[in-house]
C-alpha positions, -999 to +999 in steps of 0.1 A: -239-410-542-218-403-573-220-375-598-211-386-630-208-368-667-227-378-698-204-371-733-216-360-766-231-396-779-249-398-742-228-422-721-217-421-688-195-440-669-202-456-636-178-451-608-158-482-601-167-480-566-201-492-573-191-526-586-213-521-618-193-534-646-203-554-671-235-553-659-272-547-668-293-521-654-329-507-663-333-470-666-366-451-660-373-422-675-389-397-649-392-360-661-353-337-654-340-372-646-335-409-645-335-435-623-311-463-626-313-502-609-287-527-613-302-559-628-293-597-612-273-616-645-305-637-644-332-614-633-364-645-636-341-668-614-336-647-585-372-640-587-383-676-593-370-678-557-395-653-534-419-647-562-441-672-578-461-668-603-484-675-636-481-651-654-454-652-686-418-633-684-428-608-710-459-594-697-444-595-659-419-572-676-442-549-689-457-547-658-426-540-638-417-512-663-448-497-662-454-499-627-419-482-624-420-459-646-454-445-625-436-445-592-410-426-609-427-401-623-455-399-589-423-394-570-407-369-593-444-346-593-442-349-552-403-335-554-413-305-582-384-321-602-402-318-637-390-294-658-416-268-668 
C-alpha cells in the first residue's frame, strides 16, 4: 500500500514501485474515497481471450462501470466509509 498526495489541480502521483507509468487506469467513485485498477494497453483483447461474448464494447463498458461502481459503493456502506 502506498499513501500518496493529491495537489491543488487534483493529481497525484503514483509511486514508481508500482510500475504504473504511462498507463491507463479506471477510477470509481465510492463515497470518502476511490478505487483505482490498472487497465491492460488493450483492455477488449485480453478479454477476447477468457471472455466471449455478443454483446458490443460500449455497452460491456457500461456495464463494467456500473456494476463497479455498485460493488464499490456496497462495499464502502458495509465499511461505514461514507461521509455523513
Amino acid at each position: 500500500m502506498s499513501v500518496v498526495e493529491i495537489d491543488e489541480r487534483g493529481r497525484m502521483t503514483v509511486p514508481k514501485k508500482l510500475g504504473l507509468k504511462k498507463s491507463r487506469a479506471i477510477i470509481i467513485p465510492a463515497g470518502s474515497f476511490f478505487v483505482t485498477i490498472p487497465l491492460p494497453k488493450a483492455p477488449q483483447k485480453e478479454a477476447e481471450k477468457w471472455l466471449p461474448s455478443t454483446k458490443e464494447h460500449r455497452e460491456l463498458k457500461n456495464l463494467a462501470e456500473e456494476s463497479a461502481a455498485k460493488d464499490a459503493v456496497n462495499r464502502a456502506e458495509r465499511r461505514h466509509q461514507f461521509d455523513d
